[in-house]
Each structure stands twice: as structure tokens, then as C-alpha cells.
C-alpha positions as CSV (number, residue, x, y, z in Angstrom):
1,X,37.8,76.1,154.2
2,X,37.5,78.7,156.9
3,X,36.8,82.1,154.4
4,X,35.2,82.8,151.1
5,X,36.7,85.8,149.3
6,X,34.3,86.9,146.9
7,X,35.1,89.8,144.2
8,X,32.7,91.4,142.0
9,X,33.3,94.5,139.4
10,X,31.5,96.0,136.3
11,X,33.9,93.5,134.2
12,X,36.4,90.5,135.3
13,X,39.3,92.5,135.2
14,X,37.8,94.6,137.3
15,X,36.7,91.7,139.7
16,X,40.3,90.0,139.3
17,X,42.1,93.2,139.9
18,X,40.0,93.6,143.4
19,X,40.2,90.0,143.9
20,X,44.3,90.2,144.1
21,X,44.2,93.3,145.9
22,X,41.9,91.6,148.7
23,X,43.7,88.6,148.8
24,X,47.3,90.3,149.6
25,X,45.3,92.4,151.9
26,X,43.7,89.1,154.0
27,X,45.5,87.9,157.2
28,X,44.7,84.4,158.7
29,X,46.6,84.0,161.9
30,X,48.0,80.6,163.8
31,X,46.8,78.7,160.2
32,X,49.0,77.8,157.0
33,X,46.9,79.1,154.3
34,X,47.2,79.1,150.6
35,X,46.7,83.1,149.9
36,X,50.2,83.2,148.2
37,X,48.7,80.2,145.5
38,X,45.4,81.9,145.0
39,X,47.3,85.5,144.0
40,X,49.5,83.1,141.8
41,X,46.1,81.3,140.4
42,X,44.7,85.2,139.8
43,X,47.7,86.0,137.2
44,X,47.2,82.4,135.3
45,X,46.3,82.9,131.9
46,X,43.5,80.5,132.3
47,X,42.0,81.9,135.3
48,X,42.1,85.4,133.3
49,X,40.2,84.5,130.4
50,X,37.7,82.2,132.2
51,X,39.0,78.8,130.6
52,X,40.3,77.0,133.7
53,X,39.2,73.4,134.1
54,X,39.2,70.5,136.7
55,X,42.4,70.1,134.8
56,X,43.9,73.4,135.9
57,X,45.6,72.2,139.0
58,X,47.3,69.4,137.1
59,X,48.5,72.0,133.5
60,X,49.9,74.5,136.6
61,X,51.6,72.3,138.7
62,X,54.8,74.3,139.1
63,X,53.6,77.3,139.9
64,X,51.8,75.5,142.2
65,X,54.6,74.3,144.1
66,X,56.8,77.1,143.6
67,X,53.9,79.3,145.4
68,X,54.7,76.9,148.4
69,X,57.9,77.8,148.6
70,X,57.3,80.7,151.0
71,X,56.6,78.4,153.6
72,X,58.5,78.4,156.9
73,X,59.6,75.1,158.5
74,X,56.5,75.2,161.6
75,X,53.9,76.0,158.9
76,X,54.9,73.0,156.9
77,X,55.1,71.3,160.3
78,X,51.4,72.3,160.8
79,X,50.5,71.0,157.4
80,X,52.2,67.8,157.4
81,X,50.4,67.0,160.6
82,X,46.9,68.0,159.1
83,X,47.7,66.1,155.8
84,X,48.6,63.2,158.1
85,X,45.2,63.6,160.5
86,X,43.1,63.9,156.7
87,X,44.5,60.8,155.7
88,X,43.8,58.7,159.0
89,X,40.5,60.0,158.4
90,X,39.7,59.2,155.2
91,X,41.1,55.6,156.0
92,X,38.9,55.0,158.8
């Protein structure tokens, strides 16, 4: 993690409105970054109402990957190389 976004508001549609608004609005340069997932994740119906669980990740797994879609070819580059150094890691 290298930011925290945090979004408050009088309601959570408030909050959720402001959270999408400063997440299209948030630049991270030189990184791959998942902004484009996490404006997805704001507009999943679980995530509105407040029922997401560990399990959301698995019940939205394509939107997941279709938010990774807008990927160039060096950004995946980048994150093939970190997934690769993470794993090495983790192994040692």
C-alpha cells in the first residue's frame, strides 16, 4: 500500500459518491495501481449497501479482471515482476 483514501459524508452515499469522485481524481505516477478496481468495487452492490465479505473478492471475480483490462503491456510488465519478487519472498 502506498495511500489511504479515506471518504466521509453525512450518509454513505454521500461518502461513496466522494469516494468515486476522489479516486478518478488520484494520480500515482511510475506505479501500476488498482484505482480503476476500487471505482469498480464503489458501484458493487455489496460494497453499496455495506454487506461485502472476505468473500467479496471471490462472488466479483469478473469484474475484477475485467477492471484489469485497462492495463498497458509495461504496467503489466511492472506487475509481473513485483508478483514474481513477492513470491520469491514469501518462499524464502
Amino acid at each position: 500500500m502506498i495511500a489511504k483514501l479515506i471518504a466521509y459524508g453525512a450518509n454513505r452515499q454521500i461518502a461513496l459518491d466522494k469516494l468515486e469522485r476522489s479516486l478518478r481524481k488520484f494520480k500515482v505516477a511510475g506505479l501500476v495501481t488498482n484505482i480503476d478496481f476500487l471505482v469498480d468495487v464503489v458501484h458493487r452492490p455489496d460494497f453499496i449497501n455495506a454487506k461485502a465479505t472476505t468473500a467479496f473478492f471471490e462472488h466479483n471475480m469478473s469484474h475484477i479482471l475485467t477492471s484489469l483490462t485497462n492495463i498497458t503491456t509495461d504496467q503489466l510488465d511492472q506487475f509481473s515482476a513485483f508478483a514474481t519478487a513477492a513470491v520469491i519472498l514469501i518462499q524464502q
